[in-house]
N, C-alpha and C positions, 0 to 999 in steps of 0.2 A: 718406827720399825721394831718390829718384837723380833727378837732370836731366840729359838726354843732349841733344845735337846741339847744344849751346855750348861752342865754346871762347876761351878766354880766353890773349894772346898778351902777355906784359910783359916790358920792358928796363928796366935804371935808365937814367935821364934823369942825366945829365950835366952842371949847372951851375956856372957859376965853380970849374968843377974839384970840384966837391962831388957824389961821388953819393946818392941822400937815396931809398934802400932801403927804409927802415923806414916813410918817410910813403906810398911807396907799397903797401907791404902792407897798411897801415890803410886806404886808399881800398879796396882790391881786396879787403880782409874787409865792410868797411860796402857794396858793391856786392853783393860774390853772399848777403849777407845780406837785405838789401833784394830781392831777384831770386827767392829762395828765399819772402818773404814774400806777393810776387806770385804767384807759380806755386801756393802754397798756397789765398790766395786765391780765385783762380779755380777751384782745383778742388772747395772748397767750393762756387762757385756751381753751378757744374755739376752736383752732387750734388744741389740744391737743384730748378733745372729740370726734371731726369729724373725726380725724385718729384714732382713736381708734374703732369709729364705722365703718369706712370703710374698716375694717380687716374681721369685721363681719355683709358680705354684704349676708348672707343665714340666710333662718327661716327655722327650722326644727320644725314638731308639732309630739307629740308620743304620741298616743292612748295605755291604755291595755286591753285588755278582756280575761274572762279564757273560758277555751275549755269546754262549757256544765254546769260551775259551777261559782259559783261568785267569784272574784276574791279578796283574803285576803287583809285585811291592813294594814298597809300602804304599800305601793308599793316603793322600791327604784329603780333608774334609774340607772345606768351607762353607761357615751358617750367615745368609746375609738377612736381613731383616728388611721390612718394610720401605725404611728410607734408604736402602742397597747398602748399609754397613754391614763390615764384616765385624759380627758380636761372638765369634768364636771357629778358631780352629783347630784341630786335631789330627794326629799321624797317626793312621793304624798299618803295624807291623806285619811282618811275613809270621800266620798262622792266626790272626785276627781281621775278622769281617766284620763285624759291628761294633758301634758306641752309643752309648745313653748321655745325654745332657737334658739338665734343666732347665729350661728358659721360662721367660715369662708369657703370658696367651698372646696369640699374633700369629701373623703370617710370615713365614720361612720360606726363601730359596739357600736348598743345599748343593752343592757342588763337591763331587770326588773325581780325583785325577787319580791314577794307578801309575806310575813312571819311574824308571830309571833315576832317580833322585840325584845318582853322580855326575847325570848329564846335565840337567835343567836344573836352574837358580829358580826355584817356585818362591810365589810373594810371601811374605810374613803376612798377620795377619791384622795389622798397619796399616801394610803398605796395600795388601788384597781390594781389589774392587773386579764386580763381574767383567769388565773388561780391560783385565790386564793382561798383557801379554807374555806367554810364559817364554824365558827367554832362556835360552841356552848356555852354561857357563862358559868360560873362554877357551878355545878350543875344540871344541865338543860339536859332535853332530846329532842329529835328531836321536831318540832310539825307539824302546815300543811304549806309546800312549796311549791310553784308554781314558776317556769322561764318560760323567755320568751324571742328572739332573733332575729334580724334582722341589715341587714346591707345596707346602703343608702349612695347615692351619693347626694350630696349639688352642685350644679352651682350657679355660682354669680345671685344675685337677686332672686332668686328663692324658692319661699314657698314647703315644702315638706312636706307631711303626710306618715304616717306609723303606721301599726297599730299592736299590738303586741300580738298573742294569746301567752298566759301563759299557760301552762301543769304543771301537780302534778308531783313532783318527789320520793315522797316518798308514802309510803304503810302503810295501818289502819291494824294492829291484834287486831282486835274485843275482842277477847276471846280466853282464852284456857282452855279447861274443860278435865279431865281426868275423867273417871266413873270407878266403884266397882272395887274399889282399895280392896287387903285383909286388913280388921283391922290389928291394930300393927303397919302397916305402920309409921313410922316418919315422912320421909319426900320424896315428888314427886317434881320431877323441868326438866322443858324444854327447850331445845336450838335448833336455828334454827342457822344454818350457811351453806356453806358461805354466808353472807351478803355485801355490798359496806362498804369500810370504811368509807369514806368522800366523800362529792359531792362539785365541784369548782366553781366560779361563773358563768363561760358560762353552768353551766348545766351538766357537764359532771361530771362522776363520781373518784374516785383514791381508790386504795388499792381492795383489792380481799382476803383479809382474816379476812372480822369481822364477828361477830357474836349474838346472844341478848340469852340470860340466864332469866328464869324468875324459883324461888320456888313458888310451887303452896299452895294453904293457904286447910285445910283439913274444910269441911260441916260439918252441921249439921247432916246429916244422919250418916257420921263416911266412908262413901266410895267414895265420890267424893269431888275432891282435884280442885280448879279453881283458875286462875289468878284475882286476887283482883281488881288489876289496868287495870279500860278500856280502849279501844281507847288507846293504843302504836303507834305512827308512827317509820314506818321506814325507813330504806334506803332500796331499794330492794334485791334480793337475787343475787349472783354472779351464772350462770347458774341458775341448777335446785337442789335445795337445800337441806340438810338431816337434819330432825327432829329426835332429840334423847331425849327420855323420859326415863329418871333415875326413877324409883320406888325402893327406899331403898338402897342397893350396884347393883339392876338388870339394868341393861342399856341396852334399844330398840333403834335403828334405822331402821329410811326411808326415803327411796331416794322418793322424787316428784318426777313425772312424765313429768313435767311442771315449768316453773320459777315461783317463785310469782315477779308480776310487780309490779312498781309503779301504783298510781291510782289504785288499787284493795283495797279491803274490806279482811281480812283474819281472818279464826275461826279455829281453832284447837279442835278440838272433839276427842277424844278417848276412849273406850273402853277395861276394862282389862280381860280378861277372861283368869281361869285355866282351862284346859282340866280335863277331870274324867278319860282316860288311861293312861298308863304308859307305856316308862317312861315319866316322867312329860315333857310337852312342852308348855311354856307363849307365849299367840298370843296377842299383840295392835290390835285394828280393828277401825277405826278414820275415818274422814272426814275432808276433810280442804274446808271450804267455800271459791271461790275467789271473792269477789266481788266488781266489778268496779262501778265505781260512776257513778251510772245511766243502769247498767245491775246486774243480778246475776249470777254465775256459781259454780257451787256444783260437786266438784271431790273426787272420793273412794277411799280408799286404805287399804290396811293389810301388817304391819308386824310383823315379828317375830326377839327372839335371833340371829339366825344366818348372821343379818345384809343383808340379803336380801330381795327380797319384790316383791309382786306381784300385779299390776292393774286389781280391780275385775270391770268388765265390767259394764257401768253405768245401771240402771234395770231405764225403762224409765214406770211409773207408769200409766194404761191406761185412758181413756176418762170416767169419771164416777166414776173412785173411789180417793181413797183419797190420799193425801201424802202434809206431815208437817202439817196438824191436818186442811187440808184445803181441798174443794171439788173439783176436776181436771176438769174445764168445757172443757178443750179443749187442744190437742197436735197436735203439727204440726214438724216431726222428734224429736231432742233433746229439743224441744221448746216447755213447756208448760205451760198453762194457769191456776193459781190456781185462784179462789173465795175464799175474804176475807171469816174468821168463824165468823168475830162482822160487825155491823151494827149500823148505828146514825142517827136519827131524830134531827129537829131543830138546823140543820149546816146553814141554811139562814132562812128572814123572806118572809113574802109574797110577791110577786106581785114584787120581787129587779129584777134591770137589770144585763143583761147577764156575764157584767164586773164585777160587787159584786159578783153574783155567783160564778161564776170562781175561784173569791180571796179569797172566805172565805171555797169552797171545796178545794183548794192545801192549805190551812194553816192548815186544818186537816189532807190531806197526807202526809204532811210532817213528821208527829209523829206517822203514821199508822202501828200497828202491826211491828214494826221494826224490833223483835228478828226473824219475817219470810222474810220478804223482805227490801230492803229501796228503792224501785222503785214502788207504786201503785200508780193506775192509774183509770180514770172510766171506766168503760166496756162501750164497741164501742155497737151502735145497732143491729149488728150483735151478739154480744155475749151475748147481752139483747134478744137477739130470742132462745137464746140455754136455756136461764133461763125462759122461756118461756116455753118451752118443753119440761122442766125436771126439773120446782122446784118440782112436786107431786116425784117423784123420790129422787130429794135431801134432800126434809123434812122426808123420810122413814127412813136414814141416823140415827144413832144415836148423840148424839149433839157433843160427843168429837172428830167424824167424819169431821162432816160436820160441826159447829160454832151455832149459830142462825137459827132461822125457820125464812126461808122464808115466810111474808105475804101476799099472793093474794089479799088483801083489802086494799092492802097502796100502795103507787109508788115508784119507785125507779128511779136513775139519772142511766145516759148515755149522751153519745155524737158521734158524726159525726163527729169529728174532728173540727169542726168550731162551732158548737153550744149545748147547753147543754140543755136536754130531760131530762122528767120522764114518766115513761111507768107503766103499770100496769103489773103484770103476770100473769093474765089471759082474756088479751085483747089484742088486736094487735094495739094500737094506739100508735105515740108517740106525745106528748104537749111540746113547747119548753118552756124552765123554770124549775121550780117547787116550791114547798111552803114550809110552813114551818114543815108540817108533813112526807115530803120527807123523805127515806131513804137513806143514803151515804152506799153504799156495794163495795168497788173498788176490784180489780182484778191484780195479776200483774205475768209478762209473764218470767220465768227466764228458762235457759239452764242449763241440765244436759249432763255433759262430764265425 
């Protein structure tokens, strides 16, 4: 080994006239021996680094995004490799979407979960295998989960992206309301089944026989019985599933028509009606809202005792009049268009740009009339011309009808798709902007099936 750029400079030292030569060559051998020991050292390490890195001669980078919805936090990672081990896991935080790691060249299955972290006990990354199941801490009920999945090929040197949409796996029941229950009643309670039992980390589901039970709590009025606890996520339904409504020792069932999925919105409505002939026969008559995040769909049904059940044909409400306590500007097949019944002034100030507008009208749809939609939207200029030509029509409307009187002396917002209007209703101009005496009136377009 040569060591170059030290040099080493020594005099004898001088004492009581003694000079002591010899003890200084023993220091200056036990020195550059000791020095020699270091510099060896090190170069071992160094040897040691560079194979180590050169095992992991691939950069992987992993993007998430959720499908239409923001994606929960924090996000956990997992990288399985060829023989299904997990070689690496990672937590990205609320304000972080992507990570880089090194691997070495091969084939990768990545996995992100977005979740509620205080609900679910997720595996280490030990214990991680694609199909374990992520289990709930003790306690705890589902809350919102999103996966996400993709598989990548690494070559030596080579930077790889991948970007990972996340989808919702589980499903919101909103509510359940049963109505004019007979007094007396004790007690009403509801079960949907079959439901998934557990869902594993690639997403996939296990088990085909659960279920959710909820006792419904009895109103004020003394005849409608509701679920207390809102927003239930859950696992989706195994096919298409049978709602059974116990009233006292009477037990109803009905088959859906239809699954409820994941990513839907769900309401359970019912209805109890006795008949006034004999002999006596108990009819449920309910509604189950489905609704997907970012659409609505509203499905009927009736059943009765004898555990069978019939789909009443959806009644599609015409152009002009009312349904869900809102004015119907517009159908197109199962597709219709209701106009909010409330309206708001001084959602922005004067004279703000197009960007502020924008952000400060979705920060009030976002909480807009919820219990009828969770999707409003502004009405397009086309549908600002239908309110044009029929608010003298809609303000005829009794108010529980129709919401708010339309004012022909004030503007109201609209958009093109690319920029944001206020129009007057009874003038045909549109002015891009608006101020701050604007009216917010949104609109939103849901399917009856």
């Amino acid at each position: 080994m040569v060591v170059s750029g030290f040099f080493f400079t020594f005099a004898p030292v001088k004492i009581n006239s003694i000079f002591i030569m010899e003890d200084m060559r023993k220091y200056f051998l036990h020195y550059v021996a000791a020095f020699c020991g270091m510099v060896t050292l090190s170069s071992c390490a160094q040897e040691v680094i560079n194979e180590d890195m050169s095992a992991s001669d691939s950069r992987m980078t992993v993007m998430t995004r959720g499908e239409g919805d923001p994606v929960t936090s924090p996000v956990r990672l997992y990288v399985f490799d060829s023989d299904d081990g997990c070689v690496t896991m990672e937590t990205l935080d609320a304000g972080s979407s992507s990570f880089t790691k090194n691997l070495p060249a091969g084939t990768y299955d990545v996995y992100a979960l977005a979740s509620d972290e205080s609900r679910y006990a997720l595996p280490s990354k030990d214990e991680a295998t694609k199909t374990t199941p992520i289990a709930l801490k003790s306690g705890e009920q589902y809350g919102d989960l999103m996966i996400g999945h993709s598989s990548v090929t690494l070559s030596d040197g080579n930077t790889n992206e991948i970007t990972l949409n996340l989808s919702r796996k589980v499903m919101l029941l909103r509510s359940v309301i049963i109505k004019d229950v007979p007094e007396g009643t004790t007690d009403v309670s509801v079960m949907v089944s079959p439901i998934q039992e557990s869902i594993l980390l690639n997403g996939s589901y296990q088990g085909d026989d659960g279920s959710f039970s909820v006792a419904l709590t009895k109103q004020s009025d003394g005849t409608t019985w509701k679920m207390t606890t809102e927003d239930v996520f859950l696992l989706p339904s195994v096919g298409k599933p049978t709602i059974t409504i116990t009233i006292g020792t009477t037990s109803f069932s009905y088959s859906c028509p239809n699954e409820l999925e994941a990513n839907h919105k769900i309401t359970i409505e019912g209805t109890y009606k006795e008949p006034t002939t004999q002999p006596a026969e108990l009819t449920l008559t309910g509604t189950i809202n489905g609704v997907a995040w970012g659409e609505d769909s509203h499905v009927s049904f009736d059943f009765g005792p004898d555990d069978s059940s019939t789909t009443t044909p959806p009644e599609i409400p015409a152009q002009g009049s009312t349904y869900l306590g809102c004015y119907v500007l517009s159908v197109s097949g199962n597709d219709v268009t209701l106009l909010s019944p409330s309206q708001k002034q001084h959602v922005i100030e004067d004279k703000e740009e197009q960007a502020i507008i924008s952000s400060k009208i979705n920060a009030k749809l976002q909480t807009w009339e919820t219990t009828i939609s969770s999707n409003w939207r502004l009405m397009t200029k086309e549908e600002a011309g239908l309110i044009r030509s029929n608010y003298t029509s809609i303000n005829t409307l009794s108010e529980t009808e129709r919401g708010e009187t339309i004012s022909p002396s004030f503007s109201y917002f609209c958009t093109d798709g690319n920029s944001i209007f206020e129009f007057l209703p009874n003038t045909t101009n549109f002015i891009v902007g608006g101020r701050y005496a604007t009216y917010l009136r949104p609109v939103t377009t849901i399917t009856i099936q």
